[in-house]
C-alpha positions as CSV (number, residue, x, y, z in Angstrom):
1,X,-1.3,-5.2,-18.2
2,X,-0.3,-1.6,-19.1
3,X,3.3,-1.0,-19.7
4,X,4.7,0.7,-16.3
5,X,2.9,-2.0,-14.5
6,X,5.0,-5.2,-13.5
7,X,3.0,-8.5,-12.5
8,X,4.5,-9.6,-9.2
9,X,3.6,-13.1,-7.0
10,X,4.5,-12.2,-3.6
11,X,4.8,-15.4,-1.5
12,X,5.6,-15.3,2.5
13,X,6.7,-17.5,5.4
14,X,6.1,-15.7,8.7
15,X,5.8,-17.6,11.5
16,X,4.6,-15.2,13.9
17,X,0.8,-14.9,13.9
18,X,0.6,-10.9,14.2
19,X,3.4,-10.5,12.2
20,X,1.5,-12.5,9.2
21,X,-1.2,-10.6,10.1
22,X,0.1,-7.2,9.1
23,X,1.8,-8.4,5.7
24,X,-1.6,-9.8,4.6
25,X,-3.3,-6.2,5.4
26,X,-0.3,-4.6,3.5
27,X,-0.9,-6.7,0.4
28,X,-4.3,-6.8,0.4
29,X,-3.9,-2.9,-0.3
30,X,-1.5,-4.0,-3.2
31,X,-3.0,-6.7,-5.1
32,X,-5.3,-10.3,-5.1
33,X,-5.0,-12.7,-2.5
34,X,-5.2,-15.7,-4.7
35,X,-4.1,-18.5,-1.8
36,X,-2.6,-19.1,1.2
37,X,0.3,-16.9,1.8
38,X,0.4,-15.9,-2.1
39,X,-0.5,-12.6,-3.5
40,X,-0.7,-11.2,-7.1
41,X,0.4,-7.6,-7.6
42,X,0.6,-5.4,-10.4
43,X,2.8,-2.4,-9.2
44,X,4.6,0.1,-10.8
45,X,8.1,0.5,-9.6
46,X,7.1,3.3,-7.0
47,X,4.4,1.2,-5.6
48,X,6.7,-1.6,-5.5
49,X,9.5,0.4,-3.7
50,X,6.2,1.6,-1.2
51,X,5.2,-2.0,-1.0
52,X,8.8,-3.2,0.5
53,X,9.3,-0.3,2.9
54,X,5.8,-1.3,4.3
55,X,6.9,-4.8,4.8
56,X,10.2,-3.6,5.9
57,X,8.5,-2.0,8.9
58,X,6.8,-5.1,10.1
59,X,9.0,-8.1,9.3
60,X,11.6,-9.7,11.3
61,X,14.7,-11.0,8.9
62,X,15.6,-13.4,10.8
63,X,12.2,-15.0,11.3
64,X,10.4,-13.5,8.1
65,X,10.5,-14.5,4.4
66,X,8.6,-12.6,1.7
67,X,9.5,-13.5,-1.9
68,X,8.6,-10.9,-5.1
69,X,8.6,-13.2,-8.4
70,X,8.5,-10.5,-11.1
71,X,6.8,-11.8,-14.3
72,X,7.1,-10.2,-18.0
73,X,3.9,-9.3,-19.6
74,X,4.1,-12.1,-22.3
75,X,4.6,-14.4,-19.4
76,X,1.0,-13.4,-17.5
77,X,-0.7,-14.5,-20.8
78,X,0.9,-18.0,-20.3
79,X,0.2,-18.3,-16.9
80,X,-1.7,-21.9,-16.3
81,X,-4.9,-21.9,-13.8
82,X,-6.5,-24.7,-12.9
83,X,-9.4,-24.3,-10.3
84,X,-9.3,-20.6,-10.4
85,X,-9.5,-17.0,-12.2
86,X,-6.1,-16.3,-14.1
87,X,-4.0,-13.2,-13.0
88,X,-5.7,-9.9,-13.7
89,X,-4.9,-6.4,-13.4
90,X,-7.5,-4.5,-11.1
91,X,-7.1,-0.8,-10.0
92,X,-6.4,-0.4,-6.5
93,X,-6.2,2.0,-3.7
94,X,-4.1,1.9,-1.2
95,X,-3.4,3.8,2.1
């Protein structure tokens, strides 16, 4: 993980079908799908402010929860997998 990067698990609850939709496309340009409804991201802090006015656009507050768990770099290197490939910084681009 270089050192302006943050690792980020993004988790959401969106009930609407559409809406869900839309936030999955927006991650997907942002980091790994690694289950259902979870993402990993490693974002700067300008990608991360991009990331949350894209979601912004889409989501309903009242209806809509998207959570951003921020994790240190020391705590990606401890990060337990079973069944799957450990979090990983890849190089994306994003519209």
């Amino acid at each position: 993980m270089s050192h302006d990067t943050c690792c980020y698990i993004i988790a959401y609850d969106i009930p609407d079908d559409r809406r869900r939709a839309r936030v999955y496309k927006i991650l997907c340009g942002f980091g790994q799908w690694t289950q259902y409804s979870v993402f990993e991201c490693f974002l700067t802090k300008k990608e991360l402010v991009l990331l949350r006015a894209r979601l912004a656009a889409h989501l309903n507050e009242r209806e809509d929860s998207v959570r951003m768990y921020p994790l240190c770099q020391a705590c990606v290197k401890h990060v337990l997998t079973v069944g799957g490939k450990p979090p990983r910084e890849e190089h994306l681009y994003f519209s």
